[in-house]
C-alpha positions as CSV (number, residue, x, y, z in Angstrom):
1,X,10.1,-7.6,28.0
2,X,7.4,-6.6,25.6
3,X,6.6,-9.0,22.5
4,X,8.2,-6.1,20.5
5,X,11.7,-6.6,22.5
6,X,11.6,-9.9,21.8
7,X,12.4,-10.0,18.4
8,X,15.0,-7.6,16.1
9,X,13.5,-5.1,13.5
10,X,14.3,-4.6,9.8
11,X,14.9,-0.6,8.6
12,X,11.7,1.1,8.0
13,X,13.2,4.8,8.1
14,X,13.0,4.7,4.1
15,X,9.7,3.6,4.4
16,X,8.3,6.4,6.5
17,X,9.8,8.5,3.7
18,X,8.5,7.3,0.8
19,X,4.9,6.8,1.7
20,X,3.6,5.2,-1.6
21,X,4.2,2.0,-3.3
22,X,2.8,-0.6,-6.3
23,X,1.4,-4.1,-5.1
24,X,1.5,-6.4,-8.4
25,X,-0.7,-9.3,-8.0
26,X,-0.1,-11.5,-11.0
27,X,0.0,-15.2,-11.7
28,X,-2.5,-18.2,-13.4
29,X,-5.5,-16.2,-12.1
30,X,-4.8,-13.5,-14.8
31,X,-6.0,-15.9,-17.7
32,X,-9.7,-16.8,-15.9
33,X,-9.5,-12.8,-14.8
34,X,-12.3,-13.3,-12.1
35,X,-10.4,-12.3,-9.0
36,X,-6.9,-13.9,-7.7
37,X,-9.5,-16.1,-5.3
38,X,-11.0,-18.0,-8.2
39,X,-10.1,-21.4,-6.9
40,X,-11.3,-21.1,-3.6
41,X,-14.8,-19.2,-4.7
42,X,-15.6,-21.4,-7.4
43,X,-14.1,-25.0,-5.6
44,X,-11.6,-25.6,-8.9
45,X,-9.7,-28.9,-8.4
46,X,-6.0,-29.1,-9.6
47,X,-7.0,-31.0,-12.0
48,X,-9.0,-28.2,-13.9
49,X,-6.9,-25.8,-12.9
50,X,-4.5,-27.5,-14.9
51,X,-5.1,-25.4,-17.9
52,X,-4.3,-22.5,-17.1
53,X,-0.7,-23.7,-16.1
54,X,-0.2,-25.6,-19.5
55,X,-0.9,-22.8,-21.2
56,X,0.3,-19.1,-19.2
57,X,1.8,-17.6,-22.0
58,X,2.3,-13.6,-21.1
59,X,3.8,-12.4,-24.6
60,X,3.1,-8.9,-24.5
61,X,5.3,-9.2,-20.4
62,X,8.0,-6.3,-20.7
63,X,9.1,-5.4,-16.8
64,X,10.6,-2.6,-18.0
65,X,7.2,-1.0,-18.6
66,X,5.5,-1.9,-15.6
67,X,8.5,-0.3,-13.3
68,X,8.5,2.8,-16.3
69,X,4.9,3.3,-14.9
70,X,5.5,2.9,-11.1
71,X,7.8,5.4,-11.1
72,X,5.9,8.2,-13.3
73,X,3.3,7.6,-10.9
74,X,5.4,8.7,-8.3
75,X,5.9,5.2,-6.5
76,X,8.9,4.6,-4.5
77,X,8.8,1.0,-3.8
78,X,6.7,-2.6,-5.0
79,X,5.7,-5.2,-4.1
80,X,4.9,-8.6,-6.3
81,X,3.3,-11.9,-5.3
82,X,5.8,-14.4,-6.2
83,X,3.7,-17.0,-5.2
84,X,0.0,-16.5,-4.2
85,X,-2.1,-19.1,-2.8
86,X,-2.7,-20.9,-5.7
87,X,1.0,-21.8,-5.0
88,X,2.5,-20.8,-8.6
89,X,5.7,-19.3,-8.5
90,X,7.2,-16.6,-10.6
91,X,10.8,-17.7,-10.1
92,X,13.0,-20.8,-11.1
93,X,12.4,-22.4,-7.5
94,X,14.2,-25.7,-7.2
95,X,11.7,-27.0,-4.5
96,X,8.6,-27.2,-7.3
97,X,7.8,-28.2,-10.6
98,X,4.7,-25.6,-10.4
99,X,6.4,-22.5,-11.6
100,X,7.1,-20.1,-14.3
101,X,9.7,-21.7,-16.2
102,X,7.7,-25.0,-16.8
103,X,4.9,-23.1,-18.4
104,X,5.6,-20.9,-22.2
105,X,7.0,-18.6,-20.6
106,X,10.0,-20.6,-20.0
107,X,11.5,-17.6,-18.0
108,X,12.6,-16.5,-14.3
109,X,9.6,-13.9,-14.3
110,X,9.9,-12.7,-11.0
111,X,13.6,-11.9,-12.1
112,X,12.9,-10.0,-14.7
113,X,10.1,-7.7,-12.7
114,X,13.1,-7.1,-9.5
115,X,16.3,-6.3,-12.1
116,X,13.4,-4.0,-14.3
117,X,12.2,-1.9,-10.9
118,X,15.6,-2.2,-9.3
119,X,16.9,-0.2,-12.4
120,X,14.3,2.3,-12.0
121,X,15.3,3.1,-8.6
122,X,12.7,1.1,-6.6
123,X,13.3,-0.6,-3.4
124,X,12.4,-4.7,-4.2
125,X,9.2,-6.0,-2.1
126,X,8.3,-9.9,-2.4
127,X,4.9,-11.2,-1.4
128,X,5.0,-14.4,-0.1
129,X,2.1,-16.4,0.3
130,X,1.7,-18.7,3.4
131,X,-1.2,-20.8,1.9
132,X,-0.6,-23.4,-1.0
133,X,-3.6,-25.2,-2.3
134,X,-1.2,-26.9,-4.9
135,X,1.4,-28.3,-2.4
136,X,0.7,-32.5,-1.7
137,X,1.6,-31.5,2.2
138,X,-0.7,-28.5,2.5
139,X,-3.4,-29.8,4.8
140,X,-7.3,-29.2,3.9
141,X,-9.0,-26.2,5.8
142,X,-12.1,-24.4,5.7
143,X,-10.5,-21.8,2.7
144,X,-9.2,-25.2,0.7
145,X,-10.4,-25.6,-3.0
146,X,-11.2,-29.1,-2.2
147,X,-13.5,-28.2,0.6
148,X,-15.3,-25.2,-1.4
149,X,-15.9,-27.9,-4.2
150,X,-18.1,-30.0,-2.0
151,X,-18.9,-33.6,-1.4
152,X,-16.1,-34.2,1.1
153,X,-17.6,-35.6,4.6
154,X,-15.2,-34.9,7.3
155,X,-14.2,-38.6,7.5
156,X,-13.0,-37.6,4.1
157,X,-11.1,-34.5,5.1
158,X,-9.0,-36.3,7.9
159,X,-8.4,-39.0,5.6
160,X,-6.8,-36.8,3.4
161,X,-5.2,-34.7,6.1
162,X,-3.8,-37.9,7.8
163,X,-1.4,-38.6,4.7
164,X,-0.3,-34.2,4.4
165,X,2.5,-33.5,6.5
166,X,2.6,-29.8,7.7
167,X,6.3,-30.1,8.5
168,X,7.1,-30.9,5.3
169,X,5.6,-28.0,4.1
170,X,6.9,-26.1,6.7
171,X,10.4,-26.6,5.4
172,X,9.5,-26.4,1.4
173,X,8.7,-22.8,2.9
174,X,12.0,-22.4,4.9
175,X,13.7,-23.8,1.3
176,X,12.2,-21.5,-0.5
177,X,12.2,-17.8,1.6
178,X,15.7,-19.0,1.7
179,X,16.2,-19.1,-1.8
180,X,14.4,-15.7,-2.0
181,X,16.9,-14.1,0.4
182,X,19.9,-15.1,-1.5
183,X,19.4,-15.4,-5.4
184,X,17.8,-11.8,-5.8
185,X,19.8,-9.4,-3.9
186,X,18.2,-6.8,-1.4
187,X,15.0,-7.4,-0.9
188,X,13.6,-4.6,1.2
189,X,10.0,-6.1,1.8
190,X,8.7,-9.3,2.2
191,X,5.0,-9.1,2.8
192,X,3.4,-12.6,3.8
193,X,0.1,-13.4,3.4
194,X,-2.0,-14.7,5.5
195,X,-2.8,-16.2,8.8
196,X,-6.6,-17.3,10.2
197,X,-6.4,-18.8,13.1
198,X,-9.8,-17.3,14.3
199,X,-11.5,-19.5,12.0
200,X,-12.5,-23.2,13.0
201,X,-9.3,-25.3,12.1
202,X,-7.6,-22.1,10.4
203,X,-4.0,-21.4,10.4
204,X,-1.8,-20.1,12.3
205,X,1.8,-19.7,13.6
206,X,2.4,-22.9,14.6
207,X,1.5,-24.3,11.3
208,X,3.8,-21.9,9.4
209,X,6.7,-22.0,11.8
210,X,6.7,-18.1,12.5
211,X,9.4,-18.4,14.9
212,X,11.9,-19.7,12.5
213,X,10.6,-17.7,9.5
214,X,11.7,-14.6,11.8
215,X,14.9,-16.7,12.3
216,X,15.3,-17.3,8.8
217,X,15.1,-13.5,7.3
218,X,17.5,-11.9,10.4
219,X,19.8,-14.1,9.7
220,X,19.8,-13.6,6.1
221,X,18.8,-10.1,5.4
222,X,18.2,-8.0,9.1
223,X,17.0,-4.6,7.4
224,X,13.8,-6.5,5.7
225,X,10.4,-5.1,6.8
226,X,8.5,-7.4,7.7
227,X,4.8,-7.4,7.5
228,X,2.1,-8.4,10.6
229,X,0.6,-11.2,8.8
230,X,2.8,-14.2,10.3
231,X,0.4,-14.8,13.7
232,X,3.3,-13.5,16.1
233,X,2.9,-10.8,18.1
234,X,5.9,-8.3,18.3
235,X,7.8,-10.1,15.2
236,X,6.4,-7.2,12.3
237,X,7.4,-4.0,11.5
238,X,4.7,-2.9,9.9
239,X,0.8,-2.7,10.5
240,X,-1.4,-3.6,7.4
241,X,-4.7,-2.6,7.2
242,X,-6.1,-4.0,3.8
243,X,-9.3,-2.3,1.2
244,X,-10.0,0.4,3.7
245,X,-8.4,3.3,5.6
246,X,-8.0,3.8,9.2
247,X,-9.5,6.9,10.8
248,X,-6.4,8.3,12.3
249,X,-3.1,6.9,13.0
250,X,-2.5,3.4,14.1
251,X,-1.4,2.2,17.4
252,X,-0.3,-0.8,19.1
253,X,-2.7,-2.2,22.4
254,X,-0.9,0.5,24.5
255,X,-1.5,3.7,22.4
256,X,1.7,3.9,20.5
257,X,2.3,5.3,17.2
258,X,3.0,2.1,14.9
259,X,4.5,2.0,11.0
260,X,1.6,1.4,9.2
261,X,0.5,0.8,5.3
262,X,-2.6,0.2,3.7
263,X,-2.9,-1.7,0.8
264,X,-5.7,-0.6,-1.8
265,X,-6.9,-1.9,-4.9
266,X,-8.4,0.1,-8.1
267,X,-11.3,-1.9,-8.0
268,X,-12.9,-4.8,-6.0
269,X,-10.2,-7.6,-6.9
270,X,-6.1,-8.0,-6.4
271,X,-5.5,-9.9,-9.8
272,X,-6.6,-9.1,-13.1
273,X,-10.6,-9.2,-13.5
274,X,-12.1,-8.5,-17.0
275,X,-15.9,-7.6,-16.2
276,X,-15.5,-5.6,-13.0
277,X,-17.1,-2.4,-13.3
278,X,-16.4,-0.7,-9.6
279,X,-13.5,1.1,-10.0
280,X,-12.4,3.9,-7.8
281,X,-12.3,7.2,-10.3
282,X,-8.7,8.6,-10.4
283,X,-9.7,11.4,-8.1
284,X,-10.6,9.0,-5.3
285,X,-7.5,7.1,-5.4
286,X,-5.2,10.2,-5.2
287,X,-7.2,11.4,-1.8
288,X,-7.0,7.9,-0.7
289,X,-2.9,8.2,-0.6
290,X,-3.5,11.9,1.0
291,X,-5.7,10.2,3.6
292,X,-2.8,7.3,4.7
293,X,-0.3,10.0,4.9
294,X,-2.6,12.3,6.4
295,X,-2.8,9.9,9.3
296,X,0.6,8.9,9.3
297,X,0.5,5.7,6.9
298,X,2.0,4.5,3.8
299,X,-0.3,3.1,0.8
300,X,0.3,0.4,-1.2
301,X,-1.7,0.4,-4.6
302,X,-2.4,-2.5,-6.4
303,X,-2.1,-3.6,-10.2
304,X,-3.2,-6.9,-11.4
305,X,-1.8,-7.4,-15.2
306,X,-3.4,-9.0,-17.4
307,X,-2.3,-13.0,-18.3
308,X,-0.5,-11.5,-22.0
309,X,1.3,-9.4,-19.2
310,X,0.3,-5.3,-19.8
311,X,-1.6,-3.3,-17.5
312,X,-5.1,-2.7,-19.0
313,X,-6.0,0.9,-19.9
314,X,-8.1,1.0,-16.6
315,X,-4.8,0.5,-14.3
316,X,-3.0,2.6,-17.2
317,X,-5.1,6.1,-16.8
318,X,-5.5,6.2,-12.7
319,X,-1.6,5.4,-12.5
320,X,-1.5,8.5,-15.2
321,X,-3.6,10.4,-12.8
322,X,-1.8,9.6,-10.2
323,X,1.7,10.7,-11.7
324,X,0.3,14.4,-13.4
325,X,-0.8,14.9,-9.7
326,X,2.1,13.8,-8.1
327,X,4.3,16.2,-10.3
328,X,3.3,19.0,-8.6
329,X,2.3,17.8,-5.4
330,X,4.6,15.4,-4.5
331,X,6.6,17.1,-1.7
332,X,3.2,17.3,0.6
333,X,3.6,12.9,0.3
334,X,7.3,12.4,0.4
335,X,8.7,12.7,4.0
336,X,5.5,13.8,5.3
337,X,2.7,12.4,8.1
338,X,0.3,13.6,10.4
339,X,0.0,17.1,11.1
340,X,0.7,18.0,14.8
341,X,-2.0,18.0,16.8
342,X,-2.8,22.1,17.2
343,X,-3.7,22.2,13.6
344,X,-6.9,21.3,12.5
345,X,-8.0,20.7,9.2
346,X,-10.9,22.4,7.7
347,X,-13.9,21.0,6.5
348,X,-13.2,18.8,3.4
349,X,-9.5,18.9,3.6
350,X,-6.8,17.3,5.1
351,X,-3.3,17.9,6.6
352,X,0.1,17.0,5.4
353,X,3.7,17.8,7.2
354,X,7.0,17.5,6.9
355,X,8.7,17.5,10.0
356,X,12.3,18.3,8.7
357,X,11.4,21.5,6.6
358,X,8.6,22.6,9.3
359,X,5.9,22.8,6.4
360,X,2.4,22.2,6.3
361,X,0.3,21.1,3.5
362,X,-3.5,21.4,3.7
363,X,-5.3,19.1,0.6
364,X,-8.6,20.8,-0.3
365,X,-11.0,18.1,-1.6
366,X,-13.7,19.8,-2.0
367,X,-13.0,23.6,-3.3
368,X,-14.2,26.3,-1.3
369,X,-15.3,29.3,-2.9
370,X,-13.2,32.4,-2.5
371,X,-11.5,31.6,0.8
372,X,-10.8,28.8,3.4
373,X,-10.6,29.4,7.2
374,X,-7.5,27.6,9.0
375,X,-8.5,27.0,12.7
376,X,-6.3,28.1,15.5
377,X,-3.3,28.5,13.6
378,X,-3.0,32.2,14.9
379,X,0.8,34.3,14.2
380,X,2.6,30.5,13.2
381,X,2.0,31.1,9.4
382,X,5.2,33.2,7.3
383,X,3.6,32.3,4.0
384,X,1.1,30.1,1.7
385,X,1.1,29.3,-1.9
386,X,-0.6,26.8,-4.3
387,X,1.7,23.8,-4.7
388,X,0.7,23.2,-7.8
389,X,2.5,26.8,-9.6
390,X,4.1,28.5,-6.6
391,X,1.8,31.3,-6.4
392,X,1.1,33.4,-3.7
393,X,-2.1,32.9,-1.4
394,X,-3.0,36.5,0.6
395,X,-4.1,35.6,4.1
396,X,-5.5,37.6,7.0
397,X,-5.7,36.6,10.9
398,X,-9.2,37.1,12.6
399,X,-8.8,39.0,15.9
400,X,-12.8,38.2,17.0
401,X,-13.6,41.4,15.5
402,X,-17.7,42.0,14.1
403,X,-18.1,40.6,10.7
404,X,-18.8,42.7,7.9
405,X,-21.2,41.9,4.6
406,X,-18.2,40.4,3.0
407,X,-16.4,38.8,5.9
408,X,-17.4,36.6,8.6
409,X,-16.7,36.9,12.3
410,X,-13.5,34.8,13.0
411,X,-12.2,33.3,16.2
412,X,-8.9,35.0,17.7
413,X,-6.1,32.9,16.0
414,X,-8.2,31.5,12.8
415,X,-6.3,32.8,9.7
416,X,-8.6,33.4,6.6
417,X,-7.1,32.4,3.0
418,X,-8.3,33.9,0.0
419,X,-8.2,31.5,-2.8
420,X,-8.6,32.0,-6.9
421,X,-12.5,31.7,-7.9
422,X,-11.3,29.2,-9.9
423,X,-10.1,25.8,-9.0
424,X,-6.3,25.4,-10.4
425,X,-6.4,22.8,-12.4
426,X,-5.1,19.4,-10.5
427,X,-7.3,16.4,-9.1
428,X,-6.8,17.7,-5.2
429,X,-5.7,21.3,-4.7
430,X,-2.5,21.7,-2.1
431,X,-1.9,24.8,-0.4
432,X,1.8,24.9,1.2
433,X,2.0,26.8,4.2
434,X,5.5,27.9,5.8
435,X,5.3,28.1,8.7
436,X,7.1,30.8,10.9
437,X,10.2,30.3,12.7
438,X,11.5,32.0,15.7
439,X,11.5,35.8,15.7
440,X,9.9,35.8,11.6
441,X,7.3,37.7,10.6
442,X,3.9,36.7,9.5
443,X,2.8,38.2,6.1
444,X,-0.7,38.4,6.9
445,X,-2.0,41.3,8.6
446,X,-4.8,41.7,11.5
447,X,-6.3,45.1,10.2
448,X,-9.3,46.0,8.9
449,X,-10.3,42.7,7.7
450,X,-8.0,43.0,4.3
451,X,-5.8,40.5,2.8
452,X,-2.4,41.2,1.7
């Protein structure tokens, strides 16, 4: 039996569908807004971390918003950290004082976000963290804030270890994925984070009890997706390549397709950071998502609001971008992966397909002038227009014949589109190409080297 027998799987047929969703990173590390890891990277004790606690205050926080946003971007699904490693929770957990309802905001935030996306028609994801460098049992590793501080021999880091309890924490995470599972509905995703056992005295499945985490979630809720971040082979659902995008599709060790989703950020950082200055341009991020579902992946796009609770106008514009493109162009995303293997993409442009209405898209990124050549495709193509307004796109199929001054000597079975001199105006150009089906006729023509 294969580690993948071993364990059930939750329901990621809506997931292969939908192909695009909104990671929300959001907790204390909004009001220092120098990346969600600022108490590991700059060694802050609990004790000055303190402030930020006694005084998260997100006024301008309306849910409402945020899912109005996701959803005019084109997202289909979200999910939010409610807890990150800093171990702050956004609910009204019983198992800690260290949560949202103890602070100003007096209020069941997470609650809030789920009912607000939930409305909009968003399937509910929950980040959970694995790491807590709050929690009293949480043993001291090499990622620990107390270790980046400094001046801690390793006499001193066993003696603190030797009064933590791992169990204990163990079950405050049992307690509390629990409470997750059954005081807020479906839940659709829960996306833990992380595992580091390839580090000297990291962390790993046996610290987090993976085996009974699994336990835990089929019991409760079957269809969840889980994500591969738990350290047990066989147990996920999905793959999660993180801040870059894989080459081609994914695969398990013995070459098989595998669910995959990467999860991207509009800039360097997860959480809110004020003075970052490299972020992705709006054009970028929309080939990113063409690129994951070019290659048969979801993405996952991240927004980190800020600590009053808005997303800045950075997060604002490309989320913008992404919905005027997605207008148009959103039936070359939804429902769609790689394109079979006989076509190949041009230079510059990828390939979309939907494998229930037989139709390819081909995403020009950079735009070619007059005309683009499809490889190979020969007699398969009934029809192309632009996505974007419908029109018609006049195609001819090379038969090998001597080029001309105007046209180039094809290969038997290349089709040659001719395209406006202008580029139509949208971020990423789509041509939709419908495809023949048995005994239709092309509407290109072989003759003479002229489009019709």
């Amino acid at each position: 039996m294969s580690d993948y027998q071993k364990y059930p799987h939750g329901d990621t047929s809506w997931f292969q569908r939908d192909r695009f969703g909104m990671f929300i990173h959001w907790g204390l590390y909004s009001m220092p807004a120098r990346h969600e890891w600022i108490r590991n990277r700059e060694g802050i004790l609990d004790e000055d971390y303190q402030v930020y606690f006694d005084l998260f205050d997100p006024d301008m926080f309306d849910p409402k918003e945020w899912a109005a946003s996701a959803k005019k971007a084109g997202m289909k699904y979200f999910v939010i950290t409610a807890i990150h490693h800093e171990g702050f929770c956004l609910w009204d957990s019983k198992y800690t004082d260290y949560k949202a309802t103890n602070t100003p905001a007096g209020r069941d935030l997470l609650r809030e976000v789920i009912d607000a996306f939930r409305a909009e028609g968003l399937k509910v994801g929950i980040y959970y963290s694995l790491i807590d460098w709050h929690h009293e049992d949480f043993t001291l590793d090499p990622l620990h804030p107390m270790v980046k501080h400094g001046g801690l021999s390793e006499d001193d880091i066993c003696e603190i270890n030797s009064k933590r309890d791992m169990a204990k924490y163990r079950q405050y995470m049992y307690d509390q994925i629990t409470e997750l599972l059954t005081g807020y509905g479906k839940i659709d995703i829960l996306w833990f984070d992380f595992s580091y056992p390839q580090i000297e005295n990291g962390k790993g499945r046996e610290d987090w009890g993976s085996e009974k985490i699994i336990e835990i979630i089929r019991k409760l809720q079957p269809w969840v997706i889980i994500d591969n971040r738990l350290d047990l082979p066989g147990a996920s659902d999905i793959v999660t390549p993180e801040q870059y995008t894989p080459r081609r599709g994914m695969t398990d060790d013995e070459g098989n397709p595998v669910v995959w989703e990467g999860c991207q950020t509009f800039s360097g950082s997860w959480g809110y950071y004020r003075d970052e200055m490299s972020w992705k341009t709006p054009e970028l991020c929309i080939q990113m998502l063409i690129n994951h579902v070019s290659r048969g992946g979801n993405m996952l796009m991240n927004v980190g609001p800020t600590s009053r609770g808005y997303f800045d106008a950075r997060a604002e514009l490309r989320l913008e971008e992404f919905g005027r493109w997605m207008k148009y162009h959103s039936r070359s995303i939804y429902n769609c992966t790689c394109a079979p293997e006989e076509f190949e993409a041009p230079q510059d442009c990828r390939y979309t397909y939907n494998p229930e209405t037989g139709r390819l898209y081909l995403h020009i990124f950079t735009w070619q002038h007059k005309k683009v050549v499809l490889p190979g495709v020969g007699d398969k193509v009934r029809y192309i227009q632009l996505l974007n307004d419908g029109s018609e796109c006049t195609f001819m199929l090379k038969d090998g014949s001597a080029g001309t001054h105007m046209f180039e000597k094809g290969n038997p079975g290349d089709i040659e589109v001719l395209l406006p001199d202008l580029k139509p105006d949208v971020a990423v150009p789509v041509l939709e190409i419908i495809l023949r089906k048995e005994g239709e006729k092309s509407s290109g023509k072989k003759e003479n080297n002229q489009f019709v």
